[in-house]
N, C-alpha and C positions, 0 to 999 in steps of 0.2 A: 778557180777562175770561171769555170762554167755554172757556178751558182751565183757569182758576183756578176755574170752576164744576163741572168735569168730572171734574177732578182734583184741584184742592187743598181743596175742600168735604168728597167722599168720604174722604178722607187723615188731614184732622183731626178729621172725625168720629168714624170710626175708632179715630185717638190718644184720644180724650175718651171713648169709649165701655171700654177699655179701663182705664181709672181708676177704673172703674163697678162696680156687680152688676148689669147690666141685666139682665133676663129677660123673652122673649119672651111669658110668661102674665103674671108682676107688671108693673105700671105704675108704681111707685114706683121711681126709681131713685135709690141712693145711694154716695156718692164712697166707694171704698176706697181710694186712692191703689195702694198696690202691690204689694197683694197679689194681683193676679191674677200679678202677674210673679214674684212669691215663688214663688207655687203653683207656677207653670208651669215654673220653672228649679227647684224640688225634684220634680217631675214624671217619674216613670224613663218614662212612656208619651211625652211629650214628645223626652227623646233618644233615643227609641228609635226616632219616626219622622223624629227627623233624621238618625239617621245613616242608615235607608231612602232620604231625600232625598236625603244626598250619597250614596251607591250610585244611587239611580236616575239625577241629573242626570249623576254622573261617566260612567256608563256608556253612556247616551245620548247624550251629546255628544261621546266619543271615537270612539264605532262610526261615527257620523252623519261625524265627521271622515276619520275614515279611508276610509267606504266613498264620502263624498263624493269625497273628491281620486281615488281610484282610478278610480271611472269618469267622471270630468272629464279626466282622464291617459287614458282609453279614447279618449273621444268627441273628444277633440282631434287624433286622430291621422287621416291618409287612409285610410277604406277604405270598401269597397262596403255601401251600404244605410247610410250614416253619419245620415242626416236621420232614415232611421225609427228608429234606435236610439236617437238624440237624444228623438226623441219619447215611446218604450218607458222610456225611464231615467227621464222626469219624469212618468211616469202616475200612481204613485203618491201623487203632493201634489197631482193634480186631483181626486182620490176624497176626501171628507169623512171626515175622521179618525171620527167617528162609527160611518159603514159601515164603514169600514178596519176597525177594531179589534172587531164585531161580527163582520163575516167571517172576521176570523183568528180572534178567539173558537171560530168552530163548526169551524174548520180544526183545532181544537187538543183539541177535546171529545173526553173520553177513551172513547167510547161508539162515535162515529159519525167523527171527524173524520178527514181524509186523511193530516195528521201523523201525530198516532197511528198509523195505518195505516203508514206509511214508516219509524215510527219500530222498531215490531214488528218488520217484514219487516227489515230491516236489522240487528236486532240489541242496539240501542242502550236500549230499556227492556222492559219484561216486559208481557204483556196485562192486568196487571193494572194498570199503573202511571198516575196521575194526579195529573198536576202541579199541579191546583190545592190537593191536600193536601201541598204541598211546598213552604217556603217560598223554597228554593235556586232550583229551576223557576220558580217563579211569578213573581220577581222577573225571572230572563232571559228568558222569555218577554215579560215584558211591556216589558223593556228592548229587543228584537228587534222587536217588533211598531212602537214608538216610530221606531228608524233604521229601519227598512224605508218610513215613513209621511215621514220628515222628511228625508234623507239628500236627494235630490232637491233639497233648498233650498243645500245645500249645494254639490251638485253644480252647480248652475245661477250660483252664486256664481260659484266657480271657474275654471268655463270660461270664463264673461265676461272674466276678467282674462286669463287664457292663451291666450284669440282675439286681443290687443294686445301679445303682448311679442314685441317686435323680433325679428325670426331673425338678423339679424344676429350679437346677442351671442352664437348658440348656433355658430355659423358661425365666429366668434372663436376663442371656447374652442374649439372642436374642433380648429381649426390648432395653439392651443397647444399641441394634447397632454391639454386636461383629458379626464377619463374621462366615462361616461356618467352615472352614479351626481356626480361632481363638477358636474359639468350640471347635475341636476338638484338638488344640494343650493345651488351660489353665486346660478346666474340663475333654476332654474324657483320654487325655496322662496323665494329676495329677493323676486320681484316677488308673488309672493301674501301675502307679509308683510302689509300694510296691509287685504286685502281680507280675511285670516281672524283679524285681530285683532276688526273687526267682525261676521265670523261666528258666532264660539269664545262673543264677547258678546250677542249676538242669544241665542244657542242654551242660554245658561247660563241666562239670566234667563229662556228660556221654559219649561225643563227643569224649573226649580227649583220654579215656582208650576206647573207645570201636572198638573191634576185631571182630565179626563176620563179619558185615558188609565188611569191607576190602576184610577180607578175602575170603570169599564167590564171591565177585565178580571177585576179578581180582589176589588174594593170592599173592600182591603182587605189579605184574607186571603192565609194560613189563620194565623190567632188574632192578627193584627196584623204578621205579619213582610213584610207588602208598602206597610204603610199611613206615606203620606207625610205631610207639614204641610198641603195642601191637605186632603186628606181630614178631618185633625184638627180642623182650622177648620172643616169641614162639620157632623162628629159634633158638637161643641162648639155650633155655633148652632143646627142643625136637627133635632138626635136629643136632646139635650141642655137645646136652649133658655137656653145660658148666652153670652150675646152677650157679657160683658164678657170673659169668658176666650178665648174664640174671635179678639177682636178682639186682644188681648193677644199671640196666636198673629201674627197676620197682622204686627203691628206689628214683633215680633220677628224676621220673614221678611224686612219690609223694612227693617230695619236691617243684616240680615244680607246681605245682597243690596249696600247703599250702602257697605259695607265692603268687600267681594269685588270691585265696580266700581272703588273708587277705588283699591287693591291691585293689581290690573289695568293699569289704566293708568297706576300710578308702573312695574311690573314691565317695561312694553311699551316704556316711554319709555328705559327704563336699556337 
């Protein structure tokens, strides 16, 4: 009951509002059936922040993968000072994404920030150059700032599973002959098999919806080339005041989203 209140209450309300014109100033609200989903699927502003979503979620959850296992592949190894490093690796998911992403904000401010500064001295852009009028930067910026904040979750995944696998098998294979790289593609990649099919899903569905992040760095811009489906649902209910289209947005998200799961886990089972 109290999940069916939590959750499936908020859910179909959602669905039902969606069907609607609701508006946050009128109090009359009346059934359109489906034309907010006409609207919104002949919408070019609509794909245009989905296909921002799928670049933001793709890009955040590969970096986040990749840089997870590499330093889970570090930190599982013997050497000196291994506990404070362990510690150093996960600092970043104790800091409130909040702070995180304001600080890298002013790290990245084209006026004052230290990036800017390194970027100059090194060569890499010109003193005049500011990425948040650039929709190519702003987007990997704010895809960097995401794995640098999350990757940690990933890493801590990881090493869990690769503190329990057998040395034996790797003691095995190495009598056989297998190589290093065969090592780590049969025994170290089989046994995290199960823990990053849960990861990869975790990471998707929070990529996919998640707003602050966006928001906070760039709200947006510059002239919509960084703005996701959360944000759209924002503008749509709160700048807007058009609840039923907004909702319309969300519903669509999470259809899109129960597709993508269940695609997943037919792909994972084959």
């Amino acid at each position: 009951m109290l999940v069916a209140g939590f959750v499936g209450y908020p859910l179909l309300y959602t669905v039902y509002l969606s069907f609607t014109n609701k508006h946050s100033v009128e109090t009359v609200i009346s059934f359109v059936g489906f034309a907010n989903y006409s609207k919104l699927l002949g919408d070019e502003v609509f794909w245009r922040d989905f296909g921002n979503t799928l670049i933001y979620t793709g890009g955040t959850v590969s970096l986040q993968l990749l840089c997870g296992i590499v330093v889970a592949l570090i930190l599982n190894e013997n050497f000196k000072g291994r506990s404070i490093a362990r510690g150093l690796a996960l600092f970043p998911y104790v800091v409130p994404f909040i702070v995180a992403t304001l600080v890298w904000k002013w790290m990245l401010n084209p006026m004052y920030g230290i990036v800017q500064y390194w970027l100059m001295n090194w060569g890499i852009v010109s003193p005049t150059f500011d990425w948040g009028a650039s929709g190519y930067w702003s987007m990997l910026f704010t895809i960097l700032v995401g794995v640098w904040w999350l990757h940690p979750f990933v890493t801590m995944c990881v090493l869990s599973r690769l503190q329990v696998i057998n040395p034996e098998l790797y003691n095995a294979a190495h009598i056989d002959g297998a190589s290093a790289w065969g090592r780590f593609r049969h025994i170290t990649m089989s046994q995290l098999r199960p823990v990053l099919f849960i990861v990869i899903l975790l990471r998707l569905i929070w990529m996919f919806v998640n707003f602050d992040g966006v928001y906070l760095m760039t709200r947006g811009g510059p002239i919509g080339q960084t703005e996701t489906l959360p944000l759209l649902i924002y503008m749509k209910a709160f700048s807007a005041y058009r609840w039923g289209e907004a909702s319309a947005v969300a519903v669509v998200m999470f259809l899109v989203l129960v597709v993508a799961t269940i695609a997943y886990f037919k792909v994972y089972r084959r």
